[in-house]
C-alpha positions in Angstrom: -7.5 -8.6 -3.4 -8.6 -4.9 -3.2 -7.1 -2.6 -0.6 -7.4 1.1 -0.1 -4.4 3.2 0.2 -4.8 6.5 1.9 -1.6 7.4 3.5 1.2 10.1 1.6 4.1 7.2 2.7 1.6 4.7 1.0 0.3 6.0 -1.6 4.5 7.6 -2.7 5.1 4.0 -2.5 2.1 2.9 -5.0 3.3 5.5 -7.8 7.1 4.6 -7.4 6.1 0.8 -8.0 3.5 1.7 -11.0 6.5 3.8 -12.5 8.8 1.0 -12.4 7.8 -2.8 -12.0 4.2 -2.8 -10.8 5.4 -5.0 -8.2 4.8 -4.1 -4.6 5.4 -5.4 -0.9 2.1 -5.6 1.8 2.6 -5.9 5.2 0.4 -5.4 7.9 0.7 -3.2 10.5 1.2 -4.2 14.1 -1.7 -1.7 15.5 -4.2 -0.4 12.9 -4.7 2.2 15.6 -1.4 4.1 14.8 -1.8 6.7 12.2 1.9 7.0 10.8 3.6 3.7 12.0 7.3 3.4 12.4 9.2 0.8 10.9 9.0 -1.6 14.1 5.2 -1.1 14.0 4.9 -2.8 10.8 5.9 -6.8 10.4 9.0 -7.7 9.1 7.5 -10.3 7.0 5.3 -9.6 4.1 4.3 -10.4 0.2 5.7 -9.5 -2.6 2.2 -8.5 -5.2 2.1 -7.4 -8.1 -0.7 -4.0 -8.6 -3.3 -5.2 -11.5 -5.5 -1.8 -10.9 -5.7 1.5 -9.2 -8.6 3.5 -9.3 -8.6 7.0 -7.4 -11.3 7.8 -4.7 -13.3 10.7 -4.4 -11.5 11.2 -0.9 -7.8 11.2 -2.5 -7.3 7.4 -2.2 -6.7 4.8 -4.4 -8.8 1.6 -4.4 -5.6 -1.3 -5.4 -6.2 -5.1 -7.1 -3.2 -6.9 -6.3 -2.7 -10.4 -7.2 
């Protein structure tokens, strides 16, 4: 499954889990609307997936394949 990450929090979080593990939790946010969500705008439950690629954007994101 591809997914764009965009966001500093996000995209800390990417390079943390490619340093260590390659393993990473997704959970969607409660409104997509928010730009920097809190912690009770995001849902408690997610998946634990593990990052198969990253490829960098031309607009300073990274395009993610996660299985």
């Amino acid at each position: 499954m591809p997914l764009v990450i965009g966001r500093p929090k996000s995209i800390g979080a990417l390079k943390e889990a490619q340093e260590k593990n390659s393993l990473i939790v997704v959970a969607a946010q409660r409104v997509m609307s928010q730009g920097d969500p809190a912690v009770d705008d995001i849902f408690r439950v997610g998946v634990l997936c593990k990052i198969e690629n990253v490829v960098a954007t031309e607009n300073n994101a990274f395009q993610v394949v996660i299985t």
